[in-house]
C-alpha positions as CSV (number, residue, x, y, z in Angstrom):
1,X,0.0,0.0,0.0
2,X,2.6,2.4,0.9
3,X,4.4,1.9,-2.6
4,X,1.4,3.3,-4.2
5,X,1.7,6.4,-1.9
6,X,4.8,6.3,-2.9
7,X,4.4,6.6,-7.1
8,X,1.6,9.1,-6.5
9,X,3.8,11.4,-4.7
10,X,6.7,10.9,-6.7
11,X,4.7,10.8,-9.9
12,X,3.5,14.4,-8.8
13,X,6.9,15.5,-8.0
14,X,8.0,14.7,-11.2
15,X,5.8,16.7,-12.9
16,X,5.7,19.8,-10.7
17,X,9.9,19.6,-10.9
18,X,9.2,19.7,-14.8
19,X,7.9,22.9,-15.1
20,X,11.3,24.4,-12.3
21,X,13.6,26.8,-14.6
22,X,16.4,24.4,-14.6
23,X,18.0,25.5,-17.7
24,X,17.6,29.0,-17.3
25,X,19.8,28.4,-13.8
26,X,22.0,26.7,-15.5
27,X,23.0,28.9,-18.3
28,X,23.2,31.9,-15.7
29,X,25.3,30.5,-13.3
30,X,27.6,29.0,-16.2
31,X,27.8,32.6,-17.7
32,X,27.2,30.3,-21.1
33,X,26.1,32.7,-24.2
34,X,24.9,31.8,-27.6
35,X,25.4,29.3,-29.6
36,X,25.7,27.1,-26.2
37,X,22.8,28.6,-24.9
38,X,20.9,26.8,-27.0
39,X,21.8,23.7,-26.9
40,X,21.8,23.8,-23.2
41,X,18.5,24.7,-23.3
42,X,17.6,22.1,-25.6
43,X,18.9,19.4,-23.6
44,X,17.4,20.4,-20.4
45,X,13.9,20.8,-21.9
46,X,13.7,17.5,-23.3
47,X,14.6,15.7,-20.0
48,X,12.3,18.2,-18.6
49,X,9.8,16.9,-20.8
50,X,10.9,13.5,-20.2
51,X,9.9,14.1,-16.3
52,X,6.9,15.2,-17.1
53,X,5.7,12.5,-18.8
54,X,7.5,9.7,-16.8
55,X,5.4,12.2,-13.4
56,X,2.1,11.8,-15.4
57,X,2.3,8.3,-15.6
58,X,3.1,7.5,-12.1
59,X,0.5,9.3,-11.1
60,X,-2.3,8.5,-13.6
61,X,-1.8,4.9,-13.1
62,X,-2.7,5.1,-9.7
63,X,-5.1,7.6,-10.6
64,X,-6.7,4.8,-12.8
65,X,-6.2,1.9,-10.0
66,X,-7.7,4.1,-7.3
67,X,-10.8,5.1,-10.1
68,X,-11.4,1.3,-10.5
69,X,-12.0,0.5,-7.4
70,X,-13.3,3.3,-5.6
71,X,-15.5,5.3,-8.1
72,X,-14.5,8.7,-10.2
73,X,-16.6,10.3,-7.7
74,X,-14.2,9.6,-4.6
75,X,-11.4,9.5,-6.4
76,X,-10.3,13.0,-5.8
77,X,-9.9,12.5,-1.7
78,X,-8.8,9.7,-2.0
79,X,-5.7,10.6,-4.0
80,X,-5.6,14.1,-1.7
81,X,-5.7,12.1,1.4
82,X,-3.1,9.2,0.2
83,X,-1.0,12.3,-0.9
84,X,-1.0,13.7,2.7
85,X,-0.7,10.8,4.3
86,X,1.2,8.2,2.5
87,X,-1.2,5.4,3.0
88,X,-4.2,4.1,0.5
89,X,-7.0,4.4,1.6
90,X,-9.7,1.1,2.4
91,X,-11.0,-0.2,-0.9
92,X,-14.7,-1.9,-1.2
């Protein structure tokens, strides 16, 4: 039970790291100008991208488990409360 905590919460992390500035950071504190730039850019989006997806699968598969077996309607506290707490929640 705890491993699906677990994917849901790093699933989510994943995704909400995604969207962090990284190559923006990284060219500024490199003091790295064009063409370099670039391709730092680039490089760092697409694993940024990469994270996203990998985030949104973690999480929608245990999005989908939990919608099985629970309903869509309960679905949304369920994943908040497994979220906050790190344990699933009963399942009928």
């Amino acid at each position: 039970m705890r491993r699906r905590a677990l994917r849901l919460r790093a699933g989510i992390s994943l995704f909400v790291l995604s969207w962090f500035p990284f190559a923006q950071l990284i060219i500024w504190v490199s003091d790295v100008t064009e063409p370099d730039a670039g391709r730092i850019r680039i490089t760092v989006w697409t694993i940024q991208f990469l994270m996203g997806l990998i985030g949104i699968a973690l999480a929608g598969a245990e999005t989908f488990h939990l919608a099985r077996s629970l309903g869509w309607r309960h679905t949304p506290t369920a994943l908040w409360s497994m979220f906050r707490t790190g344990r699933a929640p009963q399942q009928t």
